[in-house]
C-alpha positions in Angstrom: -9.8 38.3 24.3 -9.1 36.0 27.4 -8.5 33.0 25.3 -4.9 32.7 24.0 -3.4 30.5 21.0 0.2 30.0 19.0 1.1 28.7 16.4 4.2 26.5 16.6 7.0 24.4 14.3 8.2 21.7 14.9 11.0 21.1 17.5 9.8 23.3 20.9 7.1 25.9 21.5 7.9 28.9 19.0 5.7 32.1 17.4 3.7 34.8 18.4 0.6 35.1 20.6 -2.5 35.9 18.6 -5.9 37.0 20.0 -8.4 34.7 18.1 -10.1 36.7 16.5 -9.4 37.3 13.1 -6.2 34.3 13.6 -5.8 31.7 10.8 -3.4 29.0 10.7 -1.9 28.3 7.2 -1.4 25.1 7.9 -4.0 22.5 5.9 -6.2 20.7 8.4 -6.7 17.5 9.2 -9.4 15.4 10.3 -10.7 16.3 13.9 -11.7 13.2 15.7 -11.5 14.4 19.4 -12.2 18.0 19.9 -13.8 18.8 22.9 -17.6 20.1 23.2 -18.2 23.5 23.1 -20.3 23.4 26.4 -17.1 21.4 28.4 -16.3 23.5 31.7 -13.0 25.0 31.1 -12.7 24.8 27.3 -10.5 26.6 25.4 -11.1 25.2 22.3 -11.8 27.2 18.7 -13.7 25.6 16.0 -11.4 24.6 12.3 -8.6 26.5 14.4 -7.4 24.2 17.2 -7.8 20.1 17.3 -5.6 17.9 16.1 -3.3 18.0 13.0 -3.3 21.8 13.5 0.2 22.5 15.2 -1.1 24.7 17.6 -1.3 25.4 21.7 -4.5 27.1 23.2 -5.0 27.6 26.6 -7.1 29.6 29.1 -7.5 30.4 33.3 -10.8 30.0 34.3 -13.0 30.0 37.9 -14.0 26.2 39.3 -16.9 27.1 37.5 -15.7 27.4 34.8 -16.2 31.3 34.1 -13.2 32.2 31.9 -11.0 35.0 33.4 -10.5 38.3 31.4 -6.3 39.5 31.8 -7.1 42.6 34.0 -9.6 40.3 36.7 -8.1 37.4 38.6 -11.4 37.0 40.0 -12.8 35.6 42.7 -10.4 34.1 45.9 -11.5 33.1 49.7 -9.3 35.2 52.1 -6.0 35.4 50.3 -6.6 31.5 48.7 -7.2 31.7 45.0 -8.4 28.5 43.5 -8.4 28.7 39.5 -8.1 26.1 36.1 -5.7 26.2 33.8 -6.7 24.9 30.8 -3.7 23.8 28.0 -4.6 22.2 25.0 -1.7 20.7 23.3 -2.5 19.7 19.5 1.3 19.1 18.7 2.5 15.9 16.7 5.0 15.2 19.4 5.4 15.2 22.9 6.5 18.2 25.1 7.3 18.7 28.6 6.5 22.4 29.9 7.1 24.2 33.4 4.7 26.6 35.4 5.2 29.2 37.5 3.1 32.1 39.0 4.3 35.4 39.6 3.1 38.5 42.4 4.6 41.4 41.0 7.0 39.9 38.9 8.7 37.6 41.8 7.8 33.8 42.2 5.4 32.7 45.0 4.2 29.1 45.6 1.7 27.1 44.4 -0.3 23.6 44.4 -1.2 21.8 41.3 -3.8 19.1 41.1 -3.5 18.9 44.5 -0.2 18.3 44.9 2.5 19.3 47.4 3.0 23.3 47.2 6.2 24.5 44.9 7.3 26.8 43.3 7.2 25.5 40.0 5.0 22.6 38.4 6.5 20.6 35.8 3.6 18.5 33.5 4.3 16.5 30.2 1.9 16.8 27.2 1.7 13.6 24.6 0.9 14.3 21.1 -2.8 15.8 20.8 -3.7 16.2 24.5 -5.7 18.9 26.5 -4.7 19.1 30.6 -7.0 20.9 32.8 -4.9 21.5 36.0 -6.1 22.4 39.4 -4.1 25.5 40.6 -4.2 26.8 44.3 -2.0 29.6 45.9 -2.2 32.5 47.8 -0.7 35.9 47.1 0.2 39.0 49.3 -2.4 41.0 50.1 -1.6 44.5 48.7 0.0 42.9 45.1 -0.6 44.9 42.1 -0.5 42.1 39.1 -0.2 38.2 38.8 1.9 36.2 36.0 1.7 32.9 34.8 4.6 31.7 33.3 4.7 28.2 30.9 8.1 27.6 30.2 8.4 24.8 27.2 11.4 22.0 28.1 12.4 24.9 31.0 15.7 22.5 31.9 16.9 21.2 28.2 20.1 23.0 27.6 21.4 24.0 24.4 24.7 22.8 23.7 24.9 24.0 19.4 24.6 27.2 18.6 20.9 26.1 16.2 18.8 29.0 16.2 16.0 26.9 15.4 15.9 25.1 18.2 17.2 28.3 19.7 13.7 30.4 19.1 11.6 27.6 20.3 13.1 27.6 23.2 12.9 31.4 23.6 9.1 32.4 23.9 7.5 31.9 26.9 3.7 31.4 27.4 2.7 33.9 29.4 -0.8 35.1 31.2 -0.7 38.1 33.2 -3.3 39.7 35.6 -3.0 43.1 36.3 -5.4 45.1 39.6 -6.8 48.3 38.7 -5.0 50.1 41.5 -5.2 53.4 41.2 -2.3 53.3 44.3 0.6 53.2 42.2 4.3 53.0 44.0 7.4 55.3 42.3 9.6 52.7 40.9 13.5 53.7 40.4 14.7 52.7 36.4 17.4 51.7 36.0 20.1 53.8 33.7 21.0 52.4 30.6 24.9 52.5 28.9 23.1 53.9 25.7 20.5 54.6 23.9 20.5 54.0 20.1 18.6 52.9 16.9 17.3 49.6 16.5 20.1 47.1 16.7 19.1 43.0 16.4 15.0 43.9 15.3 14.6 41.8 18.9 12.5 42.9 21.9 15.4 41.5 24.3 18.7 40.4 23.6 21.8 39.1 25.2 24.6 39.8 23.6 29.0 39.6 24.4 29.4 42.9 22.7 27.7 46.3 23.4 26.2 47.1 19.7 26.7 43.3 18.8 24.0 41.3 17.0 25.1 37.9 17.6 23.3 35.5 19.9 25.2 34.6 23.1 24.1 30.8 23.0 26.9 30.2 26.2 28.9 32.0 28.1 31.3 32.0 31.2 29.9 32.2 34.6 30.8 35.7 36.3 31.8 37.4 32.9 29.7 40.8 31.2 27.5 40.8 28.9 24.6 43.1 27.4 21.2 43.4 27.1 19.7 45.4 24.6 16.0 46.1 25.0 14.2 47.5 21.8 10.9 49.4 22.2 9.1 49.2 18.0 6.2 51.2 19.1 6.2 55.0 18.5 5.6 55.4 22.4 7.9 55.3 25.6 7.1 52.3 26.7 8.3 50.6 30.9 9.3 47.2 31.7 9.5 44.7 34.3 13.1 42.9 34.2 13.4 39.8 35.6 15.6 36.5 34.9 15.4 32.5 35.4 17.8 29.5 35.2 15.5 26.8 34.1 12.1 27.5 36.7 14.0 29.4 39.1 14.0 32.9 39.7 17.2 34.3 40.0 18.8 37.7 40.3 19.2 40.3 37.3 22.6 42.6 38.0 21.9 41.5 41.9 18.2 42.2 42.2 15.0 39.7 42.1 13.1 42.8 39.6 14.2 45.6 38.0 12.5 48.2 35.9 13.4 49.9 33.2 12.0 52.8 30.5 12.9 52.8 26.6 11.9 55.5 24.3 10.2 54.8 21.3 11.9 53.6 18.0 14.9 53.0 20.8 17.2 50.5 21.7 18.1 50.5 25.4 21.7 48.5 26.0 22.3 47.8 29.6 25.4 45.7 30.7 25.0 42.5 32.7 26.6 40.3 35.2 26.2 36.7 34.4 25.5 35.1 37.3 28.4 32.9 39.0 27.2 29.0 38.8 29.1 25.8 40.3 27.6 23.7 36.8 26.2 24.3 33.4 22.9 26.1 34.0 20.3 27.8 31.7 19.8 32.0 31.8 17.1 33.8 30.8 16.0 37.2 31.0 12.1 37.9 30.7 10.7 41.6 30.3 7.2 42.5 31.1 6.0 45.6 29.3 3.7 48.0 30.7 3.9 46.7 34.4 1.0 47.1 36.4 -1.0 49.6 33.9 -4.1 48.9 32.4 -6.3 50.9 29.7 -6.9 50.9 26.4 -3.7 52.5 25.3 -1.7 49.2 26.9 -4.1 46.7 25.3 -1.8 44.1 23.4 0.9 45.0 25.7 -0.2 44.3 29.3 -1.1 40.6 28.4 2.5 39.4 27.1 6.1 39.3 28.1 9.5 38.9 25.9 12.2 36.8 26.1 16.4 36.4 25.3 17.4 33.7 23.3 18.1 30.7 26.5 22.0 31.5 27.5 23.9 28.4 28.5 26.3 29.2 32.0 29.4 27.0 32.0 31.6 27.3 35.4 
């Protein structure tokens, strides 16, 4: 389905992506008063799901003209331009701020947004019960295999209590990816891992201090080790793209902008990492992008999604 929706709590963006179809909310709803019409250009919308009072977030890329895009088509572009719509509708009872940034094969590249001066990132604020169509235009290189939108929710807030409410909200990532057909596919090198072992934390990526730990590294000391473990729950060997950000900025994972990595099923990968050296406090993040590049049947459910670590905060 090319139409995405989460359901959230209350604090920051938090849950799992759901398809539509066949997704409920538990929540009771309340009156709808300003849902948009079915026929609107660029309408993500889904009848007694979304609208206000129902906690959620929708949101959808579509062409100007307004022809939503399915996640292995990025559609139409003009030389290398491509201009598209991002649709967000944010039916939250409180007010959010949230970052975007688009990815060519996994590493940032720049962007316009509502016609404004090309970044890297785009930072937009969404008041309680809002929808924001935004005007995206950017160019990407000619021969890349898949694009990635990332919406990071309150990207620069840093956690200074170890809460692991607040904690998971700020973990998941809204992501979109787009990935060529390419039949042309480049050997990439994985990296090795420490170990391999059972499941360890139940999470898809965590930071931890210690090798087999399972507690949450809310902070940690610029320039000291710590270790990712990467658990794969489906029955199949499944790849990754590795990559990690300090609030919307790309930076390096163990000295590289992208690393790839493979897990066997039922597995838990543990891989040690560098935390990064910083001159003040600064947010890390690692993202991992499973199945990179593949389509097919066999990666549907995977190929449209990416998983997070809890946000680390860097002190000097």
């Amino acid at each position: 389905m090319k139409i995405r929706i989460q359901f959230l709590n209350c604090f920051l963006v938090i849950g799992v992506c759901f398809l539509l179809t066949g997704c409920i909310s538990d929540k009771k709803k309340e009156s709808v008063t300003a849902t948009p019409s079915p026929t609107e250009k660029y309408n993500d919308e889904q009848e007694d799901i979304t609208g206000p009072g129902s906690e959620t977030v929708s949101y959808g890329l579509y062409e100007v003209n307004g022809e939503i895009l399915d996640t292995l088509d990025i559609g139409a572009k003009k030389g290398r331009t491509y201009k598209k719509v991002l649709s967000f509708s944010h039916y939250l009872s409180v007010k959010r701020k949230y970052s975007l940034v688009i990815l060519s094969d996994f590493q940032t590249i720049p962007f316009k947004a509502d016609n404004k001066k090309r970044s890297d990132s785009y930072t937009f604020t969404m008041n309680k019960n809002t929808v924001k169509k935004i005007q995206l235009e950017f160019e990407s290189p000619p021969n890349h295999r898949e694009l990635s939108l990332l919406i990071i929710p309150e990207a620069e807030f840093q956690l200074e209590t170890e809460n692991i409410d607040i904690g998971s909200g700020l973990q998941d990532i809204i992501t979109l990816r787009y990935i060529k057909n390419n039949q042309n596919h480049q050997h990439v090198e994985h990296l090795s891992p420490l170990q391999t072992t059972g499941e360890l934390s139940g999470e898809e990526a965590f930071l931890t201090s210690q090798e087999r730990g399972n507690k949450i590294l809310f902070k940690s000391k610029a320039n000291e080790k710590a270790f990712l473990q990467i658990f794969n729950a489906n029955d199949r060997n499944l790849d990754y793209a590795v990559v990690a950000f300090s609030g919307t900025k790309q930076v390096k994972f163990n000295n590289k902008t992208v690393s790839f990595i493979s897990v066997k099923g039922g597995s838990t990968n543990i891989y040690e990492v560098n935390i990064p050296k910083v001159k003040e406090k600064q947010n890390y993040q690692i993202v991992l992008f499973p199945s990179p590049y593949k389509t097919g049947k066999i990666e549907d459910g995977l190929n449209n999604k990416s998983y997070s670590t809890f946000r680390t905060l860097i002190e000097p």
